[in-house]
RODO-2510 file (C-alpha; in nm, 4 decimals, decimal comma):
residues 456
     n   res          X          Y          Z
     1     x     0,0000     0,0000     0,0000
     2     x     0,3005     0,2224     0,0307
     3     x     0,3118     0,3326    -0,3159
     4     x    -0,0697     0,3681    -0,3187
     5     x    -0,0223     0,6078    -0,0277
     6     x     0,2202     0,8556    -0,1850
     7     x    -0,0018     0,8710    -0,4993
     8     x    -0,3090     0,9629    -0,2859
     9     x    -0,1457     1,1967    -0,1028
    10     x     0,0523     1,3649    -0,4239
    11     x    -0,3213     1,3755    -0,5757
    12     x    -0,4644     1,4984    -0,2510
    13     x    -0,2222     1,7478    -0,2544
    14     x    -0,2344     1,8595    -0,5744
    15     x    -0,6483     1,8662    -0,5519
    16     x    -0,6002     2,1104    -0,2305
    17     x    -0,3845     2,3612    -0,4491
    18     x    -0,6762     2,3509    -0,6925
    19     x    -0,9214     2,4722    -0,5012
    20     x    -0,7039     2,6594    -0,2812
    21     x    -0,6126     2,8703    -0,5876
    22     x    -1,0418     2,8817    -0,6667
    23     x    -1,1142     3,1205    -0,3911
    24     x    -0,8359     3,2380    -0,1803
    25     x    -0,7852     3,5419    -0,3950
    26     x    -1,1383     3,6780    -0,3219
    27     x    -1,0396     3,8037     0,0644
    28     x    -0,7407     3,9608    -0,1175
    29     x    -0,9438     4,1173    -0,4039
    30     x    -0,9058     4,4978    -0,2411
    31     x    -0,4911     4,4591    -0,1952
    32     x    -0,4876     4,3171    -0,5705
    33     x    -0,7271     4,6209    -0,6715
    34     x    -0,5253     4,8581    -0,4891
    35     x    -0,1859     4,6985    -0,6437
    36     x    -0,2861     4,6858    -1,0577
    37     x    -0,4958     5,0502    -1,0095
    38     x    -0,8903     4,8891    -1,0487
    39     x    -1,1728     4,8697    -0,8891
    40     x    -1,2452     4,5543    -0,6348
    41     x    -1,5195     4,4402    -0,7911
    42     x    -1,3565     4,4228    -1,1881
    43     x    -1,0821     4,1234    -0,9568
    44     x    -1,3897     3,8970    -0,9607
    45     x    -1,3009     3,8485    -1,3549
    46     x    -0,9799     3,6711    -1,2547
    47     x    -1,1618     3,4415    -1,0165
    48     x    -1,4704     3,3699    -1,2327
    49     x    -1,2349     3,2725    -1,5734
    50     x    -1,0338     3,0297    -1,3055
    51     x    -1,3236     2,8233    -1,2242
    52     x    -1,4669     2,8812    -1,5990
    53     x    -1,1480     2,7262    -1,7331
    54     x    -1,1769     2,4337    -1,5194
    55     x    -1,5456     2,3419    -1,5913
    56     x    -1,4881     2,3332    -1,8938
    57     x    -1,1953     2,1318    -1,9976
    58     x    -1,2647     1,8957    -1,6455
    59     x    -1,5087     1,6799    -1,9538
    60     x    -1,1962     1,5784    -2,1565
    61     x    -0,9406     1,5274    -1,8944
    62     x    -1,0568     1,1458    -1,9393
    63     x    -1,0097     1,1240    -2,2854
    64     x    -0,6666     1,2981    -2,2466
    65     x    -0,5646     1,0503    -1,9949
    66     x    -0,6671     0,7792    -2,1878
    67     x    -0,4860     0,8893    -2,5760
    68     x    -0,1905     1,0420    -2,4125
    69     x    -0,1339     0,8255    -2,0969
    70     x    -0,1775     0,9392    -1,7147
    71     x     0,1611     0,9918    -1,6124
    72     x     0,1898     1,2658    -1,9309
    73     x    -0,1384     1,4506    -1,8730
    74     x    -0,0339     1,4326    -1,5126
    75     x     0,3193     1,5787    -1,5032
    76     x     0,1904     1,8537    -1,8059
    77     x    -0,0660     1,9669    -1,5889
    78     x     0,1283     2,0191    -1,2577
    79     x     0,3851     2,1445    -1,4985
    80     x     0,1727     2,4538    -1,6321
    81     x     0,0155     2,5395    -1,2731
    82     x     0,3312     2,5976    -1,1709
    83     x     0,4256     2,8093    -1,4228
    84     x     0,0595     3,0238    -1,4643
    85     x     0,1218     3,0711    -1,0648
    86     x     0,4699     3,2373    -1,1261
    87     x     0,2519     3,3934    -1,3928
    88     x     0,0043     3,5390    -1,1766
    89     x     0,2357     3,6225    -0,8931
    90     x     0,4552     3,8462    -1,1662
    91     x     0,1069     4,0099    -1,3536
    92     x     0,1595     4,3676    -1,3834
    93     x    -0,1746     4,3851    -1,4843
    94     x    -0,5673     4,2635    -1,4460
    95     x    -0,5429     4,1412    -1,7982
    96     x    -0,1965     3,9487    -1,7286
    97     x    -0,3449     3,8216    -1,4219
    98     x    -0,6457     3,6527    -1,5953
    99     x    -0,5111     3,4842    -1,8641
   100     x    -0,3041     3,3410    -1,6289
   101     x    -0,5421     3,2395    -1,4304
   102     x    -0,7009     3,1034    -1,7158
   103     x    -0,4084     2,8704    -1,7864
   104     x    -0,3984     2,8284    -1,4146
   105     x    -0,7332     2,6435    -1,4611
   106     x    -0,6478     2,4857    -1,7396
   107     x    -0,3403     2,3027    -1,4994
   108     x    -0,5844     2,2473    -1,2796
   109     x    -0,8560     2,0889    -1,4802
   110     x    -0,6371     1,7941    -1,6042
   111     x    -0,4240     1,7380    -1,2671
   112     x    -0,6897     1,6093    -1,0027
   113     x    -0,9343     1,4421    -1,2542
   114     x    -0,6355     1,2162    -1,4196
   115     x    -0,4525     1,2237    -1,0900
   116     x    -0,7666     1,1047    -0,8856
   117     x    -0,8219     0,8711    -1,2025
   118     x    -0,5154     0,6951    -1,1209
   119     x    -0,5731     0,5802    -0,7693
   120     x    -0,8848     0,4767    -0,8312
   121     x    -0,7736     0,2261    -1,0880
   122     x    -0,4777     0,1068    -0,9063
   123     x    -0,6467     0,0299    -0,5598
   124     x    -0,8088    -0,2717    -0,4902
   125     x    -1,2270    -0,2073    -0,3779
   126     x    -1,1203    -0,2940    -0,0003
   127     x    -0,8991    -0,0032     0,0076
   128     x    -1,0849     0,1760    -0,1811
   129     x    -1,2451     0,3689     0,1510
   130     x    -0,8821     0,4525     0,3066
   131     x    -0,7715     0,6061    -0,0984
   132     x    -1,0892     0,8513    -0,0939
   133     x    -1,0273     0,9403     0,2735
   134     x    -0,6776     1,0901     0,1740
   135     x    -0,8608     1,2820    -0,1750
   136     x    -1,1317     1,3711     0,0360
   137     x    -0,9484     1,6175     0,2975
   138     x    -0,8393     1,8727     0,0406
   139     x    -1,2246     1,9506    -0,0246
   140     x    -1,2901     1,9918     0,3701
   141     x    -1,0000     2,2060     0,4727
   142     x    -0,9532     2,4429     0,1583
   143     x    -1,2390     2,6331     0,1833
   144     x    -1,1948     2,7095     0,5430
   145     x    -0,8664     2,7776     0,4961
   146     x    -0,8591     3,0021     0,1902
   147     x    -1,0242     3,3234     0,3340
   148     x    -0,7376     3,3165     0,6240
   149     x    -0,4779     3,2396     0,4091
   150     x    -0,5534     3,4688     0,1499
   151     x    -0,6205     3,7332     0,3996
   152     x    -0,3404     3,7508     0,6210
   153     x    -0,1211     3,7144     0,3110
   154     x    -0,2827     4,0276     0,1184
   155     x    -0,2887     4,2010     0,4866
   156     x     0,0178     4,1322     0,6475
   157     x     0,3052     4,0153     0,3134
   158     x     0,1831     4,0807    -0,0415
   159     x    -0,1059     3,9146    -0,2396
   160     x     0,1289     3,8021    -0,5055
   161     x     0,2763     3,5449    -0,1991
   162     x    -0,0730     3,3638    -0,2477
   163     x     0,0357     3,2218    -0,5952
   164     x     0,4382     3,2322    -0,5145
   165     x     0,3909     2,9558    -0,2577
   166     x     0,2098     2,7121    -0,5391
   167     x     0,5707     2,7096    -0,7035
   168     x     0,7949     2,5333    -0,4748
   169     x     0,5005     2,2772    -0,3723
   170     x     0,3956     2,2356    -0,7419
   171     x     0,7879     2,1444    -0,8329
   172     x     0,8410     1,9273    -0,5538
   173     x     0,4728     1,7587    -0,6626
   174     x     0,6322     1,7197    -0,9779
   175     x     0,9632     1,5500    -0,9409
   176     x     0,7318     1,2644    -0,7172
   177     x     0,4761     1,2487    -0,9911
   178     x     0,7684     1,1118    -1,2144
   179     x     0,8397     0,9161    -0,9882
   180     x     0,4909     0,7647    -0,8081
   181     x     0,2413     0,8169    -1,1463
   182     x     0,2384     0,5019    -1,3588
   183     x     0,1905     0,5329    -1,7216
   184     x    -0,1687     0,3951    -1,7754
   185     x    -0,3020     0,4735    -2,1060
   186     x    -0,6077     0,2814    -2,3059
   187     x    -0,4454     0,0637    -2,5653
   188     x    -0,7113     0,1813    -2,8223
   189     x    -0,8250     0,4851    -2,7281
   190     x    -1,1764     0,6252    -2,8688
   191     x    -1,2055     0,9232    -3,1095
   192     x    -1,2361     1,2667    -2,9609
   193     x    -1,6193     1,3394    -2,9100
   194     x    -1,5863     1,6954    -3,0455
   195     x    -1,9573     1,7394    -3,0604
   196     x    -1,9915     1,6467    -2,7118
   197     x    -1,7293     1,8584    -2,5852
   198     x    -1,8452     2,1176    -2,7590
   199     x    -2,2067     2,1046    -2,6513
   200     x    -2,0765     1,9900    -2,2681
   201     x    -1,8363     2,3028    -2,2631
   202     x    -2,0902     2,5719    -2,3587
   203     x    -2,3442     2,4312    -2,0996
   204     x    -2,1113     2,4056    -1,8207
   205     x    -1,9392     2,7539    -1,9000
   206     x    -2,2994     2,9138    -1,9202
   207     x    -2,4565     2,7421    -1,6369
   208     x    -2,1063     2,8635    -1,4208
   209     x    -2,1505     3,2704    -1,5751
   210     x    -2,5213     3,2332    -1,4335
   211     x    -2,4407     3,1192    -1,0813
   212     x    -2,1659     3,3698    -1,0500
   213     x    -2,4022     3,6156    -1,1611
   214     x    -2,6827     3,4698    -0,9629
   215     x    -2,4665     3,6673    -0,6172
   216     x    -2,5023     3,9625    -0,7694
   217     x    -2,8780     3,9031    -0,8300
   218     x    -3,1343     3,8358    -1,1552
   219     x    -2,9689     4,0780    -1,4164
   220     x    -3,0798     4,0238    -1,7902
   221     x    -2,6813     3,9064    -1,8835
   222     x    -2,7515     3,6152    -1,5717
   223     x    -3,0832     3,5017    -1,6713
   224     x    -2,9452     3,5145    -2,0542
   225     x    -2,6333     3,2506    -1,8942
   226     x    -2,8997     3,0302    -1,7300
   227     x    -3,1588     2,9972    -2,0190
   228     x    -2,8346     2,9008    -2,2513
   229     x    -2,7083     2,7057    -1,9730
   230     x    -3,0206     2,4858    -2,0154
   231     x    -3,0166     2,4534    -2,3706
   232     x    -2,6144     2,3948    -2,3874
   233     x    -2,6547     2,0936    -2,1080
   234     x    -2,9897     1,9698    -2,2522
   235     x    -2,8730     1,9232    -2,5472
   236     x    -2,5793     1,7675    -2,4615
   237     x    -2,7540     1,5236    -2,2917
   238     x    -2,9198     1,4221    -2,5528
   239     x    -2,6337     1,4189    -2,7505
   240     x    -2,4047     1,2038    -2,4649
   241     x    -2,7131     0,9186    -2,4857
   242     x    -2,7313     0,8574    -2,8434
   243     x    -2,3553     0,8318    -2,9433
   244     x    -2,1871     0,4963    -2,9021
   245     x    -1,8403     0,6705    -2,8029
   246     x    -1,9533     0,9812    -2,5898
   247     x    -1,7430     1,2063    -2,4164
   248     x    -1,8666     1,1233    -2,0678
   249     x    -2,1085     0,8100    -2,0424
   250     x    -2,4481     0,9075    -1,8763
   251     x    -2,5350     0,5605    -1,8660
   252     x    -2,3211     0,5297    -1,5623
   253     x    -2,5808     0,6931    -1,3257
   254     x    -2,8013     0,3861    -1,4261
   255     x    -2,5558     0,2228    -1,0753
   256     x    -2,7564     0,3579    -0,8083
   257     x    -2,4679     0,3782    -0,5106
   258     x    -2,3118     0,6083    -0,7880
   259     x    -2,5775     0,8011    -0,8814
   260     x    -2,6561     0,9239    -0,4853
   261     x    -2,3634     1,0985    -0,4972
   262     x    -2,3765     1,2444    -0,8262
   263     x    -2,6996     1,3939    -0,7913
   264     x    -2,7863     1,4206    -0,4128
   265     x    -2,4551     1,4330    -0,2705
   266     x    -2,4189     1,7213    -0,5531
   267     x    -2,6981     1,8816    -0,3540
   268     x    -2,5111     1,8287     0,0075
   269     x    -2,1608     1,9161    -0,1576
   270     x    -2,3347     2,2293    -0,2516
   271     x    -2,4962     2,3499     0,1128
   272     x    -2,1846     2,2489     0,2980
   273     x    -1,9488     2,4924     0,0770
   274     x    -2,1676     2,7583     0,1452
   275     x    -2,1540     2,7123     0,4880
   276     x    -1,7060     2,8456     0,4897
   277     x    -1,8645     3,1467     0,2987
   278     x    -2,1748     3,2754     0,5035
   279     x    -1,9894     3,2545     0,8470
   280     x    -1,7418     3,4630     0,7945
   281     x    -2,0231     3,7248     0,6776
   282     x    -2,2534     3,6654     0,9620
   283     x    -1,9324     3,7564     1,1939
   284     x    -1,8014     4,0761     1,0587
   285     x    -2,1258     4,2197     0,9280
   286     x    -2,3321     4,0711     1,1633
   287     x    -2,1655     4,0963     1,4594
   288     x    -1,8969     4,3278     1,3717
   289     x    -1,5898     4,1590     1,4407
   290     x    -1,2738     4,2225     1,2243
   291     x    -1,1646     3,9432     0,9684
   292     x    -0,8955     3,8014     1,1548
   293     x    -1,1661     3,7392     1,4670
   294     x    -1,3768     3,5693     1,2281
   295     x    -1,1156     3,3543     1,0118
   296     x    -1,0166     3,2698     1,3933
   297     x    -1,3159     3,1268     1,4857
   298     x    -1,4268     2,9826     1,1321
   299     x    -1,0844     2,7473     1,1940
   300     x    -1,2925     2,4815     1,4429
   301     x    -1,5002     2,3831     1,1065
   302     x    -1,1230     2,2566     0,9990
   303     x    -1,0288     2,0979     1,3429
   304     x    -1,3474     1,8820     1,3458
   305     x    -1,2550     1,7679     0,9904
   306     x    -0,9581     1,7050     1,1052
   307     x    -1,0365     1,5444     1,4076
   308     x    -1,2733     1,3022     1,3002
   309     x    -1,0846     1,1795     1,0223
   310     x    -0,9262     0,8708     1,1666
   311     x    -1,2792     0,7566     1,3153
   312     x    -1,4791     0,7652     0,9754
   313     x    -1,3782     0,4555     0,7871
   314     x    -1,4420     0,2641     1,1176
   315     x    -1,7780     0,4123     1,1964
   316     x    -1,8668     0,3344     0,8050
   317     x    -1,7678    -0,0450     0,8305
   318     x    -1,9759    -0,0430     1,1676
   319     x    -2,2872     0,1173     1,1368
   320     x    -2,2950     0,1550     0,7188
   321     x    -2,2412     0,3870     0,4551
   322     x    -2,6432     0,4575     0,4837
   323     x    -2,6514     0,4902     0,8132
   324     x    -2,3380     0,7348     0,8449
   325     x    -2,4779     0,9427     0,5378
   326     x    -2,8025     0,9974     0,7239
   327     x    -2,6575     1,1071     1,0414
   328     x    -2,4479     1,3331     0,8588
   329     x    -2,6827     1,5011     0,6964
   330     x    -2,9318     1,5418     1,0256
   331     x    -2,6438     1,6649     1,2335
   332     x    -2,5283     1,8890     0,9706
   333     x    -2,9249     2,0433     0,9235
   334     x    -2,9156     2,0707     1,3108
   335     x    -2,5905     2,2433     1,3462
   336     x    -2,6977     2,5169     1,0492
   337     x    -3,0344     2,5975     1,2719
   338     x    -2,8055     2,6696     1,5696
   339     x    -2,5843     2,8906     1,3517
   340     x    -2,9045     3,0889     1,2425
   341     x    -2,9550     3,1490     1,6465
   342     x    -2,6021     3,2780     1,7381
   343     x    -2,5454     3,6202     1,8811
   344     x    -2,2862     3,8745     1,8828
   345     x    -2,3325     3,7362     2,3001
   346     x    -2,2869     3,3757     2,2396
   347     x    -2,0008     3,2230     2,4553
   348     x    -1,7541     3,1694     2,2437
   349     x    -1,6789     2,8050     2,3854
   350     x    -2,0196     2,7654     2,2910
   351     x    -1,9707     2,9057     1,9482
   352     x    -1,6776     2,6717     1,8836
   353     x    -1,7998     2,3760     1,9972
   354     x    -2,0901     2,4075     1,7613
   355     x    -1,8556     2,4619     1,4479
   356     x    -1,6322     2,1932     1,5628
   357     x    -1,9530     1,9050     1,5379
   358     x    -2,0461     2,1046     1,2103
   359     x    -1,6879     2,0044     1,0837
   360     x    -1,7055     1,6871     1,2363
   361     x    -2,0675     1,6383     1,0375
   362     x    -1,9149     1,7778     0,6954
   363     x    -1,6161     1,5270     0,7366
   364     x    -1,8269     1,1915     0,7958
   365     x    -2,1099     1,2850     0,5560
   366     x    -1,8264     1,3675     0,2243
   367     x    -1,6066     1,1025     0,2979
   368     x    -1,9133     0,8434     0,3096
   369     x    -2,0517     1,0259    -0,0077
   370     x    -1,6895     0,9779    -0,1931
   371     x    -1,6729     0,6274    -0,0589
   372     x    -1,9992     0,4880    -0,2012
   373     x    -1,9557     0,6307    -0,5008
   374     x    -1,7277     0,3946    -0,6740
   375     x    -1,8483     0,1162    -0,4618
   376     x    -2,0418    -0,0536    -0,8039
   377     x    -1,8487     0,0824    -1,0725
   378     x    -1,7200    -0,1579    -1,3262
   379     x    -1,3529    -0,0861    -1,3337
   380     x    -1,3737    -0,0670    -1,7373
   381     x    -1,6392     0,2535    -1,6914
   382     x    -1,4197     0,4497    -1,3970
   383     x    -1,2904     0,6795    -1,6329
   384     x    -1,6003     0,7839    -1,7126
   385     x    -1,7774     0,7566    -1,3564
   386     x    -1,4391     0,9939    -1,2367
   387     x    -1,4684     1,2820    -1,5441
   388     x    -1,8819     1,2860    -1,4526
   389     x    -1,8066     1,3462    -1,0930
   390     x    -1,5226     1,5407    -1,1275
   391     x    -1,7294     1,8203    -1,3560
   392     x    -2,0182     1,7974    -1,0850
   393     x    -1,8325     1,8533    -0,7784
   394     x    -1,6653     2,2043    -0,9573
   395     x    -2,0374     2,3332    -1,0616
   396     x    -2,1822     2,1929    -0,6836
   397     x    -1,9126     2,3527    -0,5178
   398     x    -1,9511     2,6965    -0,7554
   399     x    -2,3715     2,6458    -0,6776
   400     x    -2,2912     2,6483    -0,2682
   401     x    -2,1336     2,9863    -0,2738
   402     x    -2,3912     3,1658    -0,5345
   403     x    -2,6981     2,9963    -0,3648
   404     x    -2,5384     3,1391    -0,0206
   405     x    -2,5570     3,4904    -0,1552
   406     x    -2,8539     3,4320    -0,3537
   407     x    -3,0546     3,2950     0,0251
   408     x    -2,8752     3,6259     0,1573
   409     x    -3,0740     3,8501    -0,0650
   410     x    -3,3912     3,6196     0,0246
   411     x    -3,3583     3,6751     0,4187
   412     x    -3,3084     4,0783     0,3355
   413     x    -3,6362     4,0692     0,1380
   414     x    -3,8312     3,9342     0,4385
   415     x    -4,0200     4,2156     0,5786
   416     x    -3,9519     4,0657     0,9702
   417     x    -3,5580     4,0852     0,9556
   418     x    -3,4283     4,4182     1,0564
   419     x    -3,0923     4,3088     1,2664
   420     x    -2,7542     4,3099     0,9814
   421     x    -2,7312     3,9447     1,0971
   422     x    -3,0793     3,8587     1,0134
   423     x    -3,0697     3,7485     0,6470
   424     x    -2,7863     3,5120     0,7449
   425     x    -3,0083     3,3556     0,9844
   426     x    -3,2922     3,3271     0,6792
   427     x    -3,0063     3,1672     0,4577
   428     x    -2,8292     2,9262     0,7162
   429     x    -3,2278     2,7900     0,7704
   430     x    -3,3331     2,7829     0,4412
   431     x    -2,9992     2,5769     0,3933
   432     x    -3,1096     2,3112     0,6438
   433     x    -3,4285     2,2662     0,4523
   434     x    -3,2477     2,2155     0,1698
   435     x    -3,0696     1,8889     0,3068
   436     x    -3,4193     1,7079     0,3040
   437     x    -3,3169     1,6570    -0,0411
   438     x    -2,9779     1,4479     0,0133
   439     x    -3,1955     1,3123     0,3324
   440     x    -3,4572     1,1721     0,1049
   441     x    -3,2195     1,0373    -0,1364
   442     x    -2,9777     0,8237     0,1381
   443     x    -3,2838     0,6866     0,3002
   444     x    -3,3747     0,5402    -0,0360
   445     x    -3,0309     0,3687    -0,0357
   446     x    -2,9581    -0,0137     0,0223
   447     x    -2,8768    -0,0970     0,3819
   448     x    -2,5558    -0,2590     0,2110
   449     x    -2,4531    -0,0284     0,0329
   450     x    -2,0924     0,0424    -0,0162
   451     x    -2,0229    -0,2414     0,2427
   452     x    -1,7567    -0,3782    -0,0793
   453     x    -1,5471    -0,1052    -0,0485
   454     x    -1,5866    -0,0570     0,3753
   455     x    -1,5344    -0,4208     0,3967
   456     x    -1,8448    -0,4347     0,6672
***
């Protein structure tokens, strides 16, 4: 397992810089605005054509892997993150900083697909559970971690030391890549489904365009994005069904263990990235505390995803992935109530303890969603089953932060709330309500299920 081990944790590393990178500039966007002579609000460009970039390539980083072998796409991917974050960290402009951004994304886009493609075809199903647990950690901790980091950089160093540190970690990724990454490749690869791309890429990049936009409210430009958003991704649907060779093969959600987490855990993925975004809000507009109070605090999500780590695969082969999935998601709807009830007066051990079983909740409930996913996939139709999820994770984890803001500008509309902190209360409630969905969804799973890959 020792080689295993390194691979997961070069991927897992790798998939933390990734979505580091996707939104630890946003706490900096005022120093970067000062620095290049704009206005805040025209840095959001640089973020949005990051996570545009990687929606849309994300589709073909299967077929890549497959025509030009892992190891290749691998390496070449690290290879140009490293050098669009010397890029960024040297822009002497907005318009040098996006496009390399842009490539950033493009890095990005091919390294933790192919990478995370990789493990899962080289471990065995019973260690399936402890491979996810090490690619599952870089989706708990980076978005706690990116508004401090990117913060105290931008306040207290520069905000071009956000992207400078990606360079020595990226290189030193890349010389064990060589080394750890074998060389799998399909012996006859398929054909490049250019119409499917095609379709697949203007869907996703619309559909991401709207939910930025959706933050900002229902302009014409964001309801234009979501109406072609529709048509792009309903039509490539249609298209993906009918070809024998498609780009990404629908016909995998047909495996119910993998379609929970496609489509519900989607849902889930989506509420519990919001949750890293509104907090921080609710604490300095709310209750008025400076951003290094709240990054402070916002930390005990990240030590109860931490802390609960080494417990989760044993509490899935005791009790079920079913059973773990459903507490997750009840404990996670309970703790997001008590956040709508905190006050600028609540003890802070109080406070704490509350975000620490919300981290502990977000832990157990991804890590059982990641598990089960793969738990019936043929190992012939992985590469497929990996692109799929990989593209819906990016848009679920893009949908948590613009439905945040969108349930923000709900809870201000409600006649009742008065208090700066009351349409964060609205939002962190409406977002409990919204996990009856992924509720619904693991109480329709098999008691069994996943027990191949937990070994129960």
């Amino acid at each position: 397992m020792a080689v295993q081990r390194g691979l997961a944790l070069l991927v897992a590393g790798a998939f933390f810089m990734e979505i580091l990178d996707g939104t630890v500039i946003a706490p900096a966007a005022p120093h970067i605005a000062a620095d290049l002579g704009v206005a805040p609000v025209d840095v959001n460009v640089a973020i949005t054509g990051y996570v545009l970039t990687l929606g849309v390539l994300i589709p073909v980083s299967g077929w890549l892997a497959d025509r030009f072998g892992a190891r290749r796409v691998f390496c070449a991917a690290l290879a140009i993150f490293v050098l669009a974050s010397a890029g960024c960290a040297l822009a002497p402009d907005l318009g040098v900083l996006t496009a390399a951004r842009v490539a950033q994304g493009a890095g990005g886009a091919m390294m933790v697909p192919v990478g995370r493609l990789v493990v899962l075809r080289t471990t065995a199903k019973t260690d399936l559970v402890r491979a996810i647990a090490y690619l599952t950690w870089p989706a708990l901790l980076a978005p706690v971690l990116a508004p401090v980091v990117g913060g105290v950089l931008a306040e207290f160093a520069s905000w071009r030391w956000i992207f400078v540190i990606n360079v020595p970690l990226g290189l030193v990724a890349l010389v064990v890549a060589l080394r750890v990454v074998p060389g799998l490749r399909a012996d006859t690869p398929p054909p490049l489904d250019r119409a499917g791309f095609a379709l697949t890429a203007l869907g996703v990049a619309a559909l991401i365009v709207g939910l930025e936009g959706l933050g900002s409210g229902f302009s014409p430009a964001t309801i234009t994005a979501l109406a072609v958003a529709v048509v792009g991704v309903g039509l490539a649907v249609r298209h993906l069904l009918r070809v024998e060779r498609p780009l990404v093969d629908l016909r995998i959600l047909q495996v119910a263990t993998y379609r929970v987490t496609a489509a519900s855990g989607s849902v889930y993925r989506a509420v519990i990235t919001a949750i890293p975004f509104l907090l921080p809000l609710l604490f300095q507009v709310g209750f008025g505390w400076s951003a290094a109070e709240a990054g402070a605090v916002v930390i005990a999500l990240f030590v109860g995803n931490v802390a609960i780590k080494p417990a989760t695969t044993p509490m899935m082969r005791r009790f079920g992935i079913r059973t773990v999935l459903l507490a997750s998601i009840a404990v996670g709807a309970a703790c997001l109530v008590g956040m709508a009830f905190l006050q600028p007066t609540t003890p802070l051990p109080l406070l704490v303890a509350l975000l620490l079983v919300s981290g502990i909740a977000r832990s157990t409930g991804f890590t059982a969603y990641n598990s089960v996913a793969f738990a019936d996939v043929e190992a012939g139709r992985m590469n497929h089953a990996n692109t799929l999820l990989s593209t819906l994770q990016e848009l679920g984890a893009g949908l948590g932060v613009a439905v945040g803001a969108l349930l923000v500008r709900l809870g201000e509309a409600v006649p009742a709330v008065t208090s700066a902190a009351g349409p964060y209360r609205v939002a962190f409630v409406l977002l409990a309500v919204v996990l009856a969905l992924p509720a619904v969804s693991a109480l329709l799973l098999a008691r069994d299920a996943g027990d191949a890959v937990t070994g129960r």
